[in-house]
Structure formats: structure tokens, C-alpha cells
C-alpha positions in Angstrom: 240.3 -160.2 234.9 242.2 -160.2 231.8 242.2 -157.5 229.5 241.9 -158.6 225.8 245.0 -157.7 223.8 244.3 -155.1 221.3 245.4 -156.1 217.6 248.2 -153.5 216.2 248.2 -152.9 212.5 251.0 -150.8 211.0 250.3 -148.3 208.7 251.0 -150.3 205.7 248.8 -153.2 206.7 246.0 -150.1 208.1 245.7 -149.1 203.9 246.1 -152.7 203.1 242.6 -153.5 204.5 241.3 -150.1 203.5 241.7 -151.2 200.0 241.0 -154.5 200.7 237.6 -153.6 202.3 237.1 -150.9 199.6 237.3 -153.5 196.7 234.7 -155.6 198.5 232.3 -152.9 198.7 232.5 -152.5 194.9 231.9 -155.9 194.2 229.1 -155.6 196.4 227.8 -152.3 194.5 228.4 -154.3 191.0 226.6 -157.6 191.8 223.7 -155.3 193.1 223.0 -154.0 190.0 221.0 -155.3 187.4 221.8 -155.5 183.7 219.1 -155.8 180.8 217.3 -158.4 180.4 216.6 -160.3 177.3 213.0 -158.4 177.0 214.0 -154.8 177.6 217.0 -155.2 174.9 214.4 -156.7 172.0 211.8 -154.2 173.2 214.8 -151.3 172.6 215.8 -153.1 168.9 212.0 -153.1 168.3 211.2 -149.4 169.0 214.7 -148.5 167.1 212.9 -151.0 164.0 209.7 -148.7 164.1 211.6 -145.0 164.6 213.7 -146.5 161.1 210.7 -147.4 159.3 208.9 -143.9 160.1 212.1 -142.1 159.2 212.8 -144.1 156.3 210.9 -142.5 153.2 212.0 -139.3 154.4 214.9 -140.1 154.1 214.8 -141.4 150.6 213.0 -138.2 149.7 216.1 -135.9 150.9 218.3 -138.3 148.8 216.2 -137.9 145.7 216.1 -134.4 146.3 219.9 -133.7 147.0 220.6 -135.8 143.4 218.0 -133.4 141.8 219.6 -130.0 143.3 223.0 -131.3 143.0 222.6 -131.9 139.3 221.1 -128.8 138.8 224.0 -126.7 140.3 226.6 -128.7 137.8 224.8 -127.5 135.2 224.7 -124.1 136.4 228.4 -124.3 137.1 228.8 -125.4 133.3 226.8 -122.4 132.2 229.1 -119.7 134.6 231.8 -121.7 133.3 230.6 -121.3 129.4 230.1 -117.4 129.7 233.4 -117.1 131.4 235.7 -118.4 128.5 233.7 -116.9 125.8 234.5 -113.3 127.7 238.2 -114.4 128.0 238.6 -116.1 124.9 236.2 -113.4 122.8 234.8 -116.5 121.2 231.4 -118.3 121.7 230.8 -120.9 123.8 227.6 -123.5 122.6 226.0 -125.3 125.8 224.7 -128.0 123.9 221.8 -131.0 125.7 221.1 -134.5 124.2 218.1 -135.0 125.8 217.9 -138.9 124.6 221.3 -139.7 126.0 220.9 -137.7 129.4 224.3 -135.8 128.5 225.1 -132.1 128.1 228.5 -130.3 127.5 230.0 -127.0 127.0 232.3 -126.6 123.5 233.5 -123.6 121.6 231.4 -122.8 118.3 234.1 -122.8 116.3 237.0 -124.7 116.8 240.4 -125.7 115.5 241.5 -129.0 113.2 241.9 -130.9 116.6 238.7 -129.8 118.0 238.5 -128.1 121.7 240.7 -129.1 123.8 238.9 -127.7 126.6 235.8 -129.1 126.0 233.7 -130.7 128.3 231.2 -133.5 128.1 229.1 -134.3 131.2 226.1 -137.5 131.8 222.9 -136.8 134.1 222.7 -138.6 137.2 220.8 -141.8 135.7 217.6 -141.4 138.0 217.0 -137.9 135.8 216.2 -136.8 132.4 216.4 -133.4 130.8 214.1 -131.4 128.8 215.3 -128.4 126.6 212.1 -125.5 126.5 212.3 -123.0 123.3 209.5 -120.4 124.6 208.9 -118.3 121.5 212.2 -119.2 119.8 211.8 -118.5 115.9 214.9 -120.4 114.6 216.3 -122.3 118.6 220.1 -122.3 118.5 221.6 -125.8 117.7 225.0 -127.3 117.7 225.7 -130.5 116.2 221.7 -131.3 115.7 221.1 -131.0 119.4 219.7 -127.7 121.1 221.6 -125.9 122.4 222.6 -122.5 124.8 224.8 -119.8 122.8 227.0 -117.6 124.9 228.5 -114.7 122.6 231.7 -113.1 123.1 230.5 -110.4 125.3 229.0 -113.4 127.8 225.3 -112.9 127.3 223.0 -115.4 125.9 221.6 -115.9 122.2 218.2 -114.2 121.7 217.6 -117.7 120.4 218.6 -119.9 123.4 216.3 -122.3 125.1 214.3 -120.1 127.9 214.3 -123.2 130.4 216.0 -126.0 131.2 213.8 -128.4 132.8 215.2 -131.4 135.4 212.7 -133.9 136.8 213.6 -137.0 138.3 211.8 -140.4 138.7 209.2 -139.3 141.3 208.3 -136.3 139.1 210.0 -133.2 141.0 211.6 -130.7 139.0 214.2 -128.2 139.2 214.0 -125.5 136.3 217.1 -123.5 135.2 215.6 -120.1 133.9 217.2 -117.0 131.3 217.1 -114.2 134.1 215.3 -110.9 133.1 218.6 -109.3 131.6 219.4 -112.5 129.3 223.0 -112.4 131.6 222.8 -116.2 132.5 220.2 -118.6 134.2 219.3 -119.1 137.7 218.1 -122.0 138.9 214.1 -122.2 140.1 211.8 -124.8 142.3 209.0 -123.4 139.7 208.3 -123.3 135.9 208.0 -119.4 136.6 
């Protein structure tokens, strides 16, 4: 009886068909699986089409509202900004509002024969208006013909001033900037009061 003649690898050719069988059993694995199909990927786009649609006016609503708050802290800035150069200059400052224009600014009362250099001039976002509210007001402070916030040399605010300024953008909400108790400045408010 003959014996049958057992086949000798060497080591190299021993990690040769390790790899070799290795590789085949990964093809094997990746023509198992499945991919999508045409259905489940427009059932996926469709479901992504409804979860946009629900979180769409939200959306809009936080980027209405973030124009509204962001305006309202620029003017707010320009008020800080107004009462800190009439302290360091010991001159007043006139936050003046065109209401018709949508513009606002900051300028010294009195200035020079080249005007203020340092004078700023600033335009509402165009999707808001402005309203300037003289609460009790005998004679309203006005610069220029436009009404207007006075900051005095010592940094507080005019007896006559405007009480509230009054953002409100084209759905209707507002943000009011209000005189705080101590007539130091205004803070800005989600209410009239």
C-alpha cells in the first residue's frame, strides 16, 4: 500500500495562504452584506424633508429674535459708550434716534469747527424700526430736531431724556431699553415695564 505523500509548505508559502485565505474570507464577509436599497435611502431623505419642515419656523423665529436682541445690545453698548466719554471728557454726550431713517448715533453737544471726530452714526438692522417714548417729559431733549438721550458730564441721564426706547421687529416682538431707577443708564427689558 502506498502512503500518500504529504505536501510541505515553508513558512513563507504557510503565511502566504494564511493571507490568501484571509482575503477570501473578507470578500466573502463584504459580498454578504447588503447595502441600501433605493427605497430605504428616499424613505431616510423623506423623513429628514419632514424633521426640516417641523424645525423650520423655529428656526426663523431664533433668527428674528437674535437680530432683535443683537440690535438691542449695540444700542446699549452706544449708551455705556456715551456716558463713558462724557465722564472722561467732562462734556455731554447727545444719543440722538431718527426714527424715520432707522438710524441712531452718539455725538458730543457741543463740538468744535470740524465737528466730532469721534462721533458715531449707526443704521438698524432693516427688518426693525425704532420708537423714542417721552413718559412725562415737559420739554424731551433734542439734538439736531431728532429726540434724543443727554448724558451730562457727571455720566447720568437728562431729567428730560426719553424714558424708553422701544425695538419691534416685523413679526411685532419688542425689546425695550428702559432709564433704570437711579437715572445711571438703561437696561434693556422683554417688557414695556
Amino acid at each position: 500500500m502506498k502512503l500518500p505523500i504529504a505536501h510541505y509548505q515553508s513558512p513563507i508559502e504557510s503565511k502566504a495562504s494564511c493571507r490568501i485565505a484571509s482575503i477570501e474570507n473578507w470578500k466573502l464577509k463584504i459580498a454578504n452584506q447588503r447595502a441600501f436599497t433605493l427605497v430605504e435611502l428616499i424613505l431616510v431623505l423623506a423623513l429628514l424633508v419632514i424633521a426640516t419642515s417641523l424645525a423650520a419656523p423655529a428656526l426663523s423665529n431664533f433668527v428674528r429674535g437674535r437680530a432683535l436682541d443683537s440690535e438691542a445690545r449695540r444700542l446699549a453698548a452706544l449708551m455705556h459708550a456715551g456716558q463713558s466719554r462724557a465722564v472722561s471728557e467732562g462734556a455731554a454726550m447727545m444719543l440722538w434716534v431718527d426714527e424715520k431713517a432707522g438710524n441712531y448715533g452718539l455725538e458730543a453737544e457741543t463740538s468744535g469747527q470740524n465737528g466730532d471726530a469721534k462721533a458715531e452714526n449707526l443704521t438698524l438692522d432693516s427688518t426693525l424700526v425704532i420708537a423714542v417714548q417721552n413718559v412725562g417729559a415737559a420739554t424731551p431733549v433734542t439734538f439736531k430736531n431728532l429726540p434724543a438721550i443727554k448724558f451730562s458730564a457727571d455720566g447720568t441721564v437728562d431729567e428730560n431724556s426719553p424714558q424708553l426706547l422701544k425695538l419691534t421687529d416685523s413679526a411685532g416682538f419688542s425689546r425695550w431699553l428702559g432709564l433704570n431707577s437711579g437715572r445711571t443708564g438703561y437696561e434693556i427689558r422683554d417688557t414695556e415695564k
